[in-house]
N, C-alpha and C positions, 0 to 999 in steps of 0.2 A: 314570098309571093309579092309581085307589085302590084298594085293596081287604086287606081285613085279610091278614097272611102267616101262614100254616102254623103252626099249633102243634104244636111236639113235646116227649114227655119226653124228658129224660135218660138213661134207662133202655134202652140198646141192645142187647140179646141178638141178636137176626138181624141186624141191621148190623154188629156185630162177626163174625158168624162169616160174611157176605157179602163183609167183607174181609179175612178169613182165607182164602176162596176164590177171591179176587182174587190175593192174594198167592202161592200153590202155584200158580193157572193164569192166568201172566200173559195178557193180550188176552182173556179169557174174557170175555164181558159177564153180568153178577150181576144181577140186579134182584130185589126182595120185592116180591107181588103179590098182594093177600088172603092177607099173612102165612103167605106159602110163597115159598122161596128159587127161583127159576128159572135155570140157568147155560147160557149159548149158546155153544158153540163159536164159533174165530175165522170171521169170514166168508168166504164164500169168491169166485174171480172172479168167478161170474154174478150174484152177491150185489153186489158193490161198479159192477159192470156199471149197472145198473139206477140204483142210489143215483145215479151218476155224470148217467146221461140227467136221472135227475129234476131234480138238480143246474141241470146247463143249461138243463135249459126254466124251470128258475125265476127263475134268471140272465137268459136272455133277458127274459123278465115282467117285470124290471127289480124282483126282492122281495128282492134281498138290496142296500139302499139305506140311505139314513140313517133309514127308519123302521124296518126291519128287515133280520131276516138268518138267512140259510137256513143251518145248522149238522146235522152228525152228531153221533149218539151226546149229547147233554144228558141230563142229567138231570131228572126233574121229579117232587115229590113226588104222591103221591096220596091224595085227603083220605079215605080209608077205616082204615088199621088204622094205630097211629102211626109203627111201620117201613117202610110201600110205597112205593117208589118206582117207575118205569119207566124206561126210556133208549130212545126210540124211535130208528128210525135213524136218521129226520131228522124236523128244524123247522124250522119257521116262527117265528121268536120275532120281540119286537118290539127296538129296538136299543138299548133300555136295560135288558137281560135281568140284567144284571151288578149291575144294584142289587137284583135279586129274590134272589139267594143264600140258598138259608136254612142249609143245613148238610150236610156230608154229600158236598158237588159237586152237591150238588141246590139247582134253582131254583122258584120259586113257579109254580105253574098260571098262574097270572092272567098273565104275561109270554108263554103257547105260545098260537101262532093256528091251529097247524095243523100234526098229528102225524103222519108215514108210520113204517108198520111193512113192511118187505119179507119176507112170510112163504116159509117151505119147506111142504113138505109135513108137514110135524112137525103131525098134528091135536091133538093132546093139550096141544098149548104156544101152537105159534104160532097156529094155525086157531082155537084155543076159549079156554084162559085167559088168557093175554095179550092178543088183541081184544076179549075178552068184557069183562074186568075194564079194561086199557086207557083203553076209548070210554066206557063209563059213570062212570069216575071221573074221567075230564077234563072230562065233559060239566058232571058236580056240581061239579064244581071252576069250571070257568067260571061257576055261576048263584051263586055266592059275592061 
């Protein structure tokens, strides 16, 4: 795959203090999201439930294979403000995701084929800024 990778500065003020709140709450998941800090509690059964099913039917579909591979929790930047990141629950990435690294634990857009978010009922997070901002920065990210 071609495609230029991610630029970022130097200059980290919210990723430093997104892992300063990794660090006080361990398993929390952090992501910057139109440069604001979001932090999810650890998941819970019905949560990792669902992840699981999807899991298998994707496994069955025969996608986690030598062109790709179904993965939790990655990271991927987001080409909008130069600290956002997301970590959806699960990917679809392709199976050379590992050269896309850019920084951070985070991987290039251009390596994700297809992003699941397993939301709660949280509308404020999970129902609006995070699918909202999400879907539209992947989508710009792919036309890159």
């Amino acid at each position: 795959m071609s495609a230029a990778a991610v630029e970022r500065r130097h200059d980290r003020p919210l990723i430093a203090e997104a892992d300063r709140i990794m660090e006080r709450l361990p398993g929390c998941r952090v992501e910057i999201i139109g440069s604001q800090i979001l932090a999810s509690p650890l998941r819970d059964g019905p949560h990792g439930a669902v992840l699981t099913e999807l899991m298998r039917s994707f496994f069955s579909a025969d996608l986690h294979d030598v062109d790709s591979c179904v993965l939790q929790g990655i990271a991927l930047w987001l080409p909008t403000e130069p600290e956002d990141y997301a970590i959806p629950d699960l990917s679809l990435v392709d199976a050379d995701f590992e050269d896309h690294r850019i920084e951070n634990n985070c991987y290039d857009p251009v390596c994700f084929r297809m992003v699941l978010e397993v939301t709660s009922r949280n509308y404020r997070t999970d129902l609006r800024t995070k699918v909202t901002v999400d879907v539209e920065q992947i989508i710009r990210a792919g036309q890159n």
